[in-house]
N, C-alpha and C positions, 0 to 999 in steps of 0.2 A: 665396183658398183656399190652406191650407200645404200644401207636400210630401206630410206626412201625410195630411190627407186625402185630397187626389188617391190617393197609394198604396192605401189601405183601400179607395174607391171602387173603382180599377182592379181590388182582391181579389174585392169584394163584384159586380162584375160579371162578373167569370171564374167565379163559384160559381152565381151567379143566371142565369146567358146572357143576362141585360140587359144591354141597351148602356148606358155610362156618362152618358150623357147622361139617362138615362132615371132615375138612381142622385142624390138630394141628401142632406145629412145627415140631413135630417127625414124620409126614408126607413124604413119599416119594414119589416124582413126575413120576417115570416110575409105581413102583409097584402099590402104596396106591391109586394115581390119573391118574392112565393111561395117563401123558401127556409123549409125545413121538414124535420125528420127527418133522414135522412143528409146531406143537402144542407151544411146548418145545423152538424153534428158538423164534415163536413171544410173548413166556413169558418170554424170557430175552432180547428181544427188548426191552418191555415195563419197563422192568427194569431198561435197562439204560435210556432209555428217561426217565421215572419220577425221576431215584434217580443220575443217570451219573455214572451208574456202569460201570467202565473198565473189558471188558470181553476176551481182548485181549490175556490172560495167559489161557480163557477157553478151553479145550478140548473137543468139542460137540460131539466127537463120542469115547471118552470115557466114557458116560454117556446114551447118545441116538443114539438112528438110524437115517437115513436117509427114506424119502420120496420116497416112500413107502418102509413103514418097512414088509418087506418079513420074513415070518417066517417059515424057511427050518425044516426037518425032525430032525435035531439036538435042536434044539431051543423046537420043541415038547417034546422031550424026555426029555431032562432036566427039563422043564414045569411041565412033570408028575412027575420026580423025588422028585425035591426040592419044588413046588410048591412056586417058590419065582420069579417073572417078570425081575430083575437083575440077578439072576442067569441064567434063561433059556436064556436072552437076551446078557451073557457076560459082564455088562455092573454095572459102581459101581454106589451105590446111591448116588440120594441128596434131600437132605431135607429141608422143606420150612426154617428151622434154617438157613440151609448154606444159602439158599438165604439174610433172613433179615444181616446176618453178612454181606456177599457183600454189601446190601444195605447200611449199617454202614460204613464200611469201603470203601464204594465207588470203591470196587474192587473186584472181583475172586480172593481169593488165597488158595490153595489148603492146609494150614497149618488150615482150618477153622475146 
């Protein structure tokens, strides 16, 4: 594992209150670590402040909710169906991978 990873992890676990061990790349931040909504905005503040990630191309509400994430009778049923947090919530993953590439690459790009 590079630097960077480690580092993004250690982020992704100060944002999440998971402990690192709990944190791999194939991780995903709505389902695997329940970050979501404000959570979710100030772990990619912290992103760009340490690393200068451009997040300008991100689409936060193709990924996450909004504060307070309201969770209507629809969102339950899907819940029970797929038991998958992206499916019930409509919304695609991302994974601490995608993050370290931003990090890398100093940018969101949705080809990641």
């Amino acid at each position: 594992m590079t630097q960077l990873e480690r580092d993004v992890i250690d982020i992704v676990a100060e944002e999440s209150g998971k402990r690192k061990n709990q944190i791999s790349l194939d991780s995903t931040l709505l389902d695997d670590l329940g970050v979501d909504g404000d959570d979710a905005w100030e772990l990619l503040e912290r992103l760009h402040e340490r690393y200068k990630v451009d997040f300008s191309e991100f689409e936060f509400m193709r990924h996450f909710r909004n504060e307070p994430c309201l969770k209507g009778p629809t969102y339950l049923i899907r819940k029970l169906k797929y038991q998958d947090e992206h499916t019930a919530a409509g919304k695609t993953p991302i994974t601490v991978a995608a993050l370290v590439a931003a990090c890398e690459k100093r940018a969101w790009n949705y080809d990641i």
